[in-house]
N, C-alpha and C positions, 0 to 999 in steps of 0.2 A: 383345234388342231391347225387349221387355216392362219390365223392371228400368229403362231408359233413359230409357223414355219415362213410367214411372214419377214418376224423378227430376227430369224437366224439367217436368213437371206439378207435381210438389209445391214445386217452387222458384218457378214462374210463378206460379200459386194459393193460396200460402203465406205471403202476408202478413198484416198484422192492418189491423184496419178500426179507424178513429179519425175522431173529430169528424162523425158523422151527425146530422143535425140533422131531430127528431123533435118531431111533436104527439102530448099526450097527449090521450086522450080520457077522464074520469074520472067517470064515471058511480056508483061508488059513493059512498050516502049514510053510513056506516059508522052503527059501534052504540055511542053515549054516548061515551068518552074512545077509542076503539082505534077509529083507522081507517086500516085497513089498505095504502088506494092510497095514503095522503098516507107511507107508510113506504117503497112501493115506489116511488112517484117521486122521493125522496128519493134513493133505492138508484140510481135511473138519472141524475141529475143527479151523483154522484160520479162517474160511471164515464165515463171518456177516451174510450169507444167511443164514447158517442150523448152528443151535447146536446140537449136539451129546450128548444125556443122557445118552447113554450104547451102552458100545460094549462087543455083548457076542459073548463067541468063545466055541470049542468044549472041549478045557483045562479050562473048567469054572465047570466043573463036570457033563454039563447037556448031556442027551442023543441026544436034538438032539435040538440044539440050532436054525433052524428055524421053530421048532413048536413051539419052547419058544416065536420067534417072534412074528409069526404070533396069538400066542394067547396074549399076548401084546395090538395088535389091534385090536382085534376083541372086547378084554374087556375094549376099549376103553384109554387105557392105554400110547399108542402109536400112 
């Protein structure tokens, strides 16, 4: 029974996730030419699993770019 119920669990929960649609929040100022979050939002905009709607950072004018997020989600937005 154990083995069964295994199987019907890993076929029901065993798919792949695609097209998540994601805010970043990018708070690093990086250091002269290398900056590192602008390589790893890069890395998540290739990838099938998440899309990336926005990345707000703290040069966007806003005072504090993750309450901006967090309100985003709360209004359902994100």
């Amino acid at each position: 029974m154990p083995i069964f119920m295994i199987t019907i669990f890993g076929y029901t929960f065993g798919g792949e996730v695609e097209d998540v649609e994601v805010y970043v929040v990018d708070l690093d100022e990086g250091v002269g030419p290398l900056d590192l979050s602008d390589r790893i939002i890069s890395h998540l905009r290739s990838d099938d699993s998440l899309r990336v709607v926005d990345v707000v950072s703290a040069s966007d004018g806003l005072d504090d770019p993750v309450a901006y997020g967090r309100e985003k989600v709360e209004n359902g937005e994100a």
